[in-house]
N, C-alpha and C positions, 0 to 999 in steps of 0.2 A: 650441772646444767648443760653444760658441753656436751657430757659423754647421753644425756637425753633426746638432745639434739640431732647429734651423730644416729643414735639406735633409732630416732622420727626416720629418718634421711633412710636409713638401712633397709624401713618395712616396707617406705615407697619402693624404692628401687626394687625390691622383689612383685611387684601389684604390678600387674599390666592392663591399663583401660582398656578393655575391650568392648564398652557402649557405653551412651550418656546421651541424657535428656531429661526435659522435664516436665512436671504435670502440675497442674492447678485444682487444689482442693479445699473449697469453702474460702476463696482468697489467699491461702497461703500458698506460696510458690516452693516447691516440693524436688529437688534434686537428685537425680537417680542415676546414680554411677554403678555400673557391674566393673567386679576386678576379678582376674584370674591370679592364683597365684601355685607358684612354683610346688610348695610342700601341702599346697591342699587339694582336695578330690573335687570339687566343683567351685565353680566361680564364684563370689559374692556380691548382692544388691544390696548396696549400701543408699539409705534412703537420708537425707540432709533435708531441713527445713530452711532454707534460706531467705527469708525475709522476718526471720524470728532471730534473735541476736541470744546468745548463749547467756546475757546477761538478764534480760528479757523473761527467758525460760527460765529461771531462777526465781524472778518474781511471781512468774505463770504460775510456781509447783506449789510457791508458798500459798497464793492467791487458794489455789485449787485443796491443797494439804484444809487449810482455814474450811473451807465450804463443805466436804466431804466427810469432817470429823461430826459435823450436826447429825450424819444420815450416815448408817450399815447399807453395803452391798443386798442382803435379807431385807432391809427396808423396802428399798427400790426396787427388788423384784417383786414383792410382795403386791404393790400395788396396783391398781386396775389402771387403764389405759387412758383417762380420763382424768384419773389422780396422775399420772407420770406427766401428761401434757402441763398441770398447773404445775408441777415439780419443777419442770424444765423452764416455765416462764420464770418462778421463783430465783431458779440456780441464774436465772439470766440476768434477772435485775439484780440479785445481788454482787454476781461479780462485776456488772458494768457500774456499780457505788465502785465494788474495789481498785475496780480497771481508772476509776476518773480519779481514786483517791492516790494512787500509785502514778501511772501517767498522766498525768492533769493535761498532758498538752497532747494525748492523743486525738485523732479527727473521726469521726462516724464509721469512718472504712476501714480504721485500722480497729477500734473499739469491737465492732462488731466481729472483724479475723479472730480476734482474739476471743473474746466468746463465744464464738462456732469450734475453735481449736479445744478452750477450755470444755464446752459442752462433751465433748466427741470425746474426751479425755473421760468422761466419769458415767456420762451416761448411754455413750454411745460406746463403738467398738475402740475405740482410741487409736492406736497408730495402723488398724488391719485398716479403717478408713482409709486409710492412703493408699493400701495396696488392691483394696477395692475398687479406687480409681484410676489406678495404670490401665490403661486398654489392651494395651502387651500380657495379660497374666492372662492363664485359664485356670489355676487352682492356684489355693493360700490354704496352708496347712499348721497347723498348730498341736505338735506332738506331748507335751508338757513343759511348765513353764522354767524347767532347768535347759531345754534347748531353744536354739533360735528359730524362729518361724520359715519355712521353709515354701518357697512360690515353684508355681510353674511356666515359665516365661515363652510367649508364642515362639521368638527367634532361638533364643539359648538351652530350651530344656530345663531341667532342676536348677533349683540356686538356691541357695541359703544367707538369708538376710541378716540385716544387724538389729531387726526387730527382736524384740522378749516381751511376753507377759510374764505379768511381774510373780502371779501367785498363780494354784492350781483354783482357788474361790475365784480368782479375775474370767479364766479360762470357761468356768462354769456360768459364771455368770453372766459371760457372752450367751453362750449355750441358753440358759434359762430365757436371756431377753428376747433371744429370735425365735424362741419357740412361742412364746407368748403372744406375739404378732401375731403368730397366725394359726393360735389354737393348739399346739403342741405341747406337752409340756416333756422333763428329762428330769429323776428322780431317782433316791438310789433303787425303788423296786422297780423302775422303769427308765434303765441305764442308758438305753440306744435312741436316739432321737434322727427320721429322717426332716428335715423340713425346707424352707426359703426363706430368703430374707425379701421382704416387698419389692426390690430389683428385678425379682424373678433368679435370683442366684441360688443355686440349690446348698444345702448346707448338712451334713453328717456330723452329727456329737455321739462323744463317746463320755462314759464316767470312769476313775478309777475304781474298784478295784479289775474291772470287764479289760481295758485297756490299763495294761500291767506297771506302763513310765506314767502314767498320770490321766488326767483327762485330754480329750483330742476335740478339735473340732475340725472338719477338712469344709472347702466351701469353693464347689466347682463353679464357678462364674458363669452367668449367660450373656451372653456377647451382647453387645448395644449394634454392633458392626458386623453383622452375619458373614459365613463366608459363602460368597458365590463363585457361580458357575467360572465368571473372568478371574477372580481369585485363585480358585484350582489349577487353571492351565500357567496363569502367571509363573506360579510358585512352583509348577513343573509337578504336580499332586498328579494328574493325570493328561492326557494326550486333546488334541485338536478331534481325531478320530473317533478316538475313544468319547469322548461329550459327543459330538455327533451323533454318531450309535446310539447312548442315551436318550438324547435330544429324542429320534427317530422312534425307539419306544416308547416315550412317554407320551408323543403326542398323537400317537396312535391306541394309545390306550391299552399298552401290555405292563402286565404287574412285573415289579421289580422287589426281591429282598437284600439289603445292604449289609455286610455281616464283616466282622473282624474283631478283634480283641478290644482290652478295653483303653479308650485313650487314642484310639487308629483313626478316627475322623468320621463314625459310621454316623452319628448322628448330623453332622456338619457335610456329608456326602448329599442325607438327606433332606437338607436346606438346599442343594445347589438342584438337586434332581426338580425341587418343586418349584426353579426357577422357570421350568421348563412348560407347566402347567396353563392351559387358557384361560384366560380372564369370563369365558361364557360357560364355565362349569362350577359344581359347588364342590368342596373339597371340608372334607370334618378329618382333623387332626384329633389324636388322643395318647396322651403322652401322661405318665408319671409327673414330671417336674417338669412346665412350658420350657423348649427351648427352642424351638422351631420360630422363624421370622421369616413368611411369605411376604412376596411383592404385596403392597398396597390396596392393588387394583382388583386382586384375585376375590374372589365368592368363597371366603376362607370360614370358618367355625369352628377356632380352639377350644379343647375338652381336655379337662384333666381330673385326676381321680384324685381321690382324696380319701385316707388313714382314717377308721372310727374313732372315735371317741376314750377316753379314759374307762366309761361303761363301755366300749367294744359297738354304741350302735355308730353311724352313720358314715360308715365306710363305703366308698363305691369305687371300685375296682376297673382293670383294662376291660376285662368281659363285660361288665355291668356297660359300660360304654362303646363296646364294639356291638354289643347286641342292639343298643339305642339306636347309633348309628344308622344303621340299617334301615330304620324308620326316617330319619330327616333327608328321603331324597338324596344323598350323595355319589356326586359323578366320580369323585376319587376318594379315597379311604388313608389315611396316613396314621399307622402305629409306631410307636416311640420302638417298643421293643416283644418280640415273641418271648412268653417263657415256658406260658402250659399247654398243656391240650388240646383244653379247651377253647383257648384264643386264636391257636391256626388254626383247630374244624372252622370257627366262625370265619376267620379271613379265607380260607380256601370255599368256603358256601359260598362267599361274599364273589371271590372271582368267578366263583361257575356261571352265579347269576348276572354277573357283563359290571361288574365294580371293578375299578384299578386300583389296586393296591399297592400302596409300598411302605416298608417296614424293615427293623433292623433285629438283629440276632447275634447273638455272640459265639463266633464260630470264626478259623483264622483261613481258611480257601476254600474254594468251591465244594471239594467231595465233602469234609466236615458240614455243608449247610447240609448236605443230603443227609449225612448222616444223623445227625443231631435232629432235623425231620422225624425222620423213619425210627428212632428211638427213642426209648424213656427218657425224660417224662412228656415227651410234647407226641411222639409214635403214632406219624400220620403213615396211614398206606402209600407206599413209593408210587404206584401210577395216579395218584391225585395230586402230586406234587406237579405232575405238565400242564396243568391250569399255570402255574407259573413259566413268566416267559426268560425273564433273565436275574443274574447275580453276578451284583459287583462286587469286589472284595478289597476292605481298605486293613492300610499294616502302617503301623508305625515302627522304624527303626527306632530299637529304646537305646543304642549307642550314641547314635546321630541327632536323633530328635526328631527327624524323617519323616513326615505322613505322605504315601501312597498309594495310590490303587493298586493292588498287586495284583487282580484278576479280574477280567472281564467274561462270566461266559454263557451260555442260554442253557435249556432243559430241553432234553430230549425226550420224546412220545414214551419212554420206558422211565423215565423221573430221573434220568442221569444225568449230571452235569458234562457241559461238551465248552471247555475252555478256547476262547476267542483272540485272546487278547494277556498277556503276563509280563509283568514286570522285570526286563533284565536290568536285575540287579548294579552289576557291573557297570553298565551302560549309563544307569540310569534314566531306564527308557520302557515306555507301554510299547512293547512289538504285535505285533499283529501273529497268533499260531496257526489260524485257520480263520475260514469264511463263515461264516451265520447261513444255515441251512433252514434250522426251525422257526428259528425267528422269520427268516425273510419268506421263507414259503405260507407263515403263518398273516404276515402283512400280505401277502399277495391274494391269499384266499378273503382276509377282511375288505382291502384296501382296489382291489381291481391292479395295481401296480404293478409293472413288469419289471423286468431287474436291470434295465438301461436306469431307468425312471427310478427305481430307488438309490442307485447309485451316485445319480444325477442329485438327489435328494439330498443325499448327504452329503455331497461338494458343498451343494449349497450352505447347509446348515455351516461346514467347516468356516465358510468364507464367512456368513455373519461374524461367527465365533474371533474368528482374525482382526477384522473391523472391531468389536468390542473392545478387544485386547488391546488393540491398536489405538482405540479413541479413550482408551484407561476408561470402561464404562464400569464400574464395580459396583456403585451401589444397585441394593438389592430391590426397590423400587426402580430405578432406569431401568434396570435390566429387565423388570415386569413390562416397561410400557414398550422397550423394544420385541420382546417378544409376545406382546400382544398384535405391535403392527403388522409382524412377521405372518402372524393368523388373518390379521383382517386385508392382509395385501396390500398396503398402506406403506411399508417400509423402504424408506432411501437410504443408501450408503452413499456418503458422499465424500 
């Protein structure tokens, strides 16, 4: 007993707290410790249930063992959605007979803990619930049920939990139940499943034998907590200046494409840009999987495309929607991501004819956006590309964990990229390389504006921007109704 004791004592001493807090899910108070330790390669989050006593949970497994052995995992996917709902009221009443036969002296609040735990446990995700509800994660991954599930934490990068499913049938059969929500199904002639869970959380399954350790399912989260424009400068993502500049084209109405690898913040660039957006224009987003969150206040029209059927019909696609588009009136145009050909002819038509555009590409600095343009498979003519007026470019450091802007820069009359603005490294800092020639001659021909007055222009925006930062204005509705007064002339800084 001693020498167990002594070996407890040994493993802490090697663990170093490196963060801790906690979350609330479904009543149960949820304990989230990250440890670093010496002889391992990433941290670990270690997740404790703390208002459930070990002895408790004992009773819970037996309770849950009893209920589960009536019904096959095959059963429960089997049924329709309509059948699962009387399923769930069933598993409810009978484990609250168990729950009053077991704790007779439990109270309403604790009885009910305990059957949203037990439910979650069998017919929901089970413990991924929990990590579904950290607001700190952007990805929860699940590689096979011999390793531990492995998250992606906003502050710390990678980490590797003390989570397990238990079987590669548990793993699927997450898999089968999120597809079935919402129309998909994942079988072994149709191995790959893209889908969502009703969150809006996007979610990838894989089956074995296609993914070679087992089944997978990755499940990129969309944020409840968007990140904005005050968010980026906070976190040092990008410059006072550099939003400004932004700010300055967007609400003059030059298309912008946001491009970097994957995981760099291109879509989360494109949430902060459409902070920028007037509340008296209409704006049609079109995104694969919703993850876009405008201000409130905005004339907004999310569109998302959607995969046919097991028969192959009712698929409608980015084009089938960018072409729609076009028809609903739209002062600004937002696409999730460029891939073919035929998606930039339509957005490049879209700019000729006085549309703002902005959209994302996967490409890691400026000359790359060009080039990936001008070649297969998307191989638009380089001087149609100067209907575009700038390119931001976001990078995530994959050592650090690091998202930011690494290049700011405009298109020149020949489709060249003419870098503005880059990231030293070093420094950690957006430096300014050169002046905005095309851009600002191309404001000056739209806008009447001389180049005192645009200057002056963006002081100003800088000093809102400041004020923001300064009055911690982050949500992404305030920040709508500040810069809507900003347009109506209404705005006090005080």
């Amino acid at each position: 007993m001693t020498e167990l004791i002594e070996k407890s004592k040994e493993e802490l001493a090697r663990k170093e707290l490196i963060d801790r807090y906690t979350i609330t899910v479904n009543n149960i108070v949820v304990d989230i410790s990250i440890y670093s330790e010496e002889e391992k390669a990433v941290p670990e989050y270690v997740v404790s249930i703390t208002n459930i006593s070990d002895a408790t949970k004992i009773i819970l497994e037996k309770i849950r063992q009893e209920f589960i052995s009536k019904m096959s995992l095959e059963e429960i996917e089997s049924l329709e959605q309509n059948e699962l709902i009387n399923i769930r009221q069933r598993f409810k009443d009978e484990i609250k007979r168990l729950i009053h036969k077991y704790f007779p002296k439990a109270d309403e609040k604790t009885t009910n803990m305990l059957i949203n735990y037990l439910i979650e446990e069998n017919l929901g995700l089970g413990k991924i619930e929990i990590l579904l509800q950290d607001p700190s994660l952007e990805e929860i991954v699940i590689n096979n049920h011999k390793e531990p599930v492995w998250i992606y934490h906003r502050k710390h990068g990678w980490l590797i939990t003390n989570i397990k499913v238990v079987t590669e049938a548990r793993i699927r059969h997450f898999a089968t139940m999120i597809g079935r929500d919402v129309g998909k199904e994942i079988t072994n002639l149709n191995p790959l499943m893209d889908a969502h869970l009703l969150t809006g959380d996007r979610v990838n399954a894989t089956l074995a034998p296609i993914s070679t350790k087992g089944n997978t399912l990755t499940i990129r989260k969309f944020s409840q907590d968007p990140w904005t424009i005050t968010k980026f400068i906070r976190d040092n993502v990008l410059s006072y200046e550099a939003a400004a500049l932004i700010w300055l084209a967007v609400q003059n109405e030059l298309s912008i494409i946001i491009s970097g690898g994957t995981g760099s913040g291109k879509t989360s660039m494109l949430n902060v840009i459409s902070n920028f957006f007037p509340p008296n224009q209409r704006i049609i987003s079109i995104e694969d999987t919703r993850e876009l969150t405008l201000p409130g206040d905005l004339h907004w029209v999310p569109m998302e495309t959607r995969l046919p059927n097991p028969e192959g019909k009712g698929g409608v696609n980015m084009l089938d929607l960018l072409v729609n588009s076009l028809r609903m009136r739209p002062d600004r145009i937002i696409v999730g991501e460029i891939r073919r050909k035929k998606e930039a002819e339509v957005l490049l038509e879209a700019m000729h004819t006085g549309h703002s555009v902005y959209a994302t590409l996967h490409a890691n600095n400026a000359e790359e956006v060009v080039t990936r343009l001008t070649n297969p498979p998307i191989e638009i003519p380089k001087p149609m590309i100067a209907s575009l007026s700038m390119i931001v470019i976001q990078n995530r450091n994959r050592r650090t964990g690091r998202r930011r802007t690494l290049q700011v820069a405009e298109i020149t009359p020949t489709g060249d990229p003419k870098i503005l603005m880059k990231l030293d490294v070093a420094k950690d800092e957006l430096i300014e390389v050169t002046k905005s020639k095309v851009m600002i001659e191309r404001l000056k021909l739209y806008t009447g504006m001389k180049d005192e007055e645009i200057m002056r222009d963006v002081k100003e925006k800088v000093e809102i921007l400041r004020w923001m930062v300064k009055k911690d204005v982050t949500d992404v509705n305030k920040i709508g109704i500040v810069i809507a007064k900003y347009y109506m002339g209404t705005l006090k800084m005080d």
